[in-house]
C-alpha positions in Angstrom: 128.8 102.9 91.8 131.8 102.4 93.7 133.0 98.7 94.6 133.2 99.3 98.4 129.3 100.5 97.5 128.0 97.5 95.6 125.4 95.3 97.4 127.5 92.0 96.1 130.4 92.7 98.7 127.8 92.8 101.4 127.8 89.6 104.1 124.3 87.2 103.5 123.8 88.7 99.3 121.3 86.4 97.8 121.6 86.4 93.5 118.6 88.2 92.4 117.6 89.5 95.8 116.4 92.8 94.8 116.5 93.7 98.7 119.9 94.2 98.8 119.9 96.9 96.3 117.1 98.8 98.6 118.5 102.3 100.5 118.8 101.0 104.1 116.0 102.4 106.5 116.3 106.0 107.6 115.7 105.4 111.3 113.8 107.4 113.8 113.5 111.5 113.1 114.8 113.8 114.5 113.1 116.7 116.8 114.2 119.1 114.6 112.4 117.7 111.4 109.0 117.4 113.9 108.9 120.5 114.7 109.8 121.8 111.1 106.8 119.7 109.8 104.3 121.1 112.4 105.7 125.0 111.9 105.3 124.6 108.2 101.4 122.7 108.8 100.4 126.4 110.5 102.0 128.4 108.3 100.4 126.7 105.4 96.7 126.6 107.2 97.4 130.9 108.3 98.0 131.3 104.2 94.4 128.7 103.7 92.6 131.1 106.2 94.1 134.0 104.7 93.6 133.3 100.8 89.7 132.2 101.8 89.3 135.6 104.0 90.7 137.7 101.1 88.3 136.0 98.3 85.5 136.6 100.7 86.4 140.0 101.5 86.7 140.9 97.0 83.1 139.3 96.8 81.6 140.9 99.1 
């Protein structure tokens, strides 16, 4: 870890405040990563749907 990185040079560090050594929050998401979560729910529900119809279809 570089010294510019180190949660000691930070402004307000408590000694053994493990808080300072947490990743900062991410922040709001983007509209790119929603809609990359909702295409990849239907695709993965179409290849549920298919996989049951295809079992069904071999026992019958």
């Amino acid at each position: 870890m570089s010294n510019a990185c180190d949660p000691r040079n930070r402004p307000g560090f408590v000694q053994g405040d493990l808080a300072a050594y947490l990743h900062e929050p991410a922040g709001v998401t983007e509209a790119a990563d929603d809609l990359r979560l909702v295409l990849l729910a239907v695709f993965s529900t179409m290849l549920i749907v298919a996989a049951v119809f295809g079992v069904v279809l071999v026992a019958a």
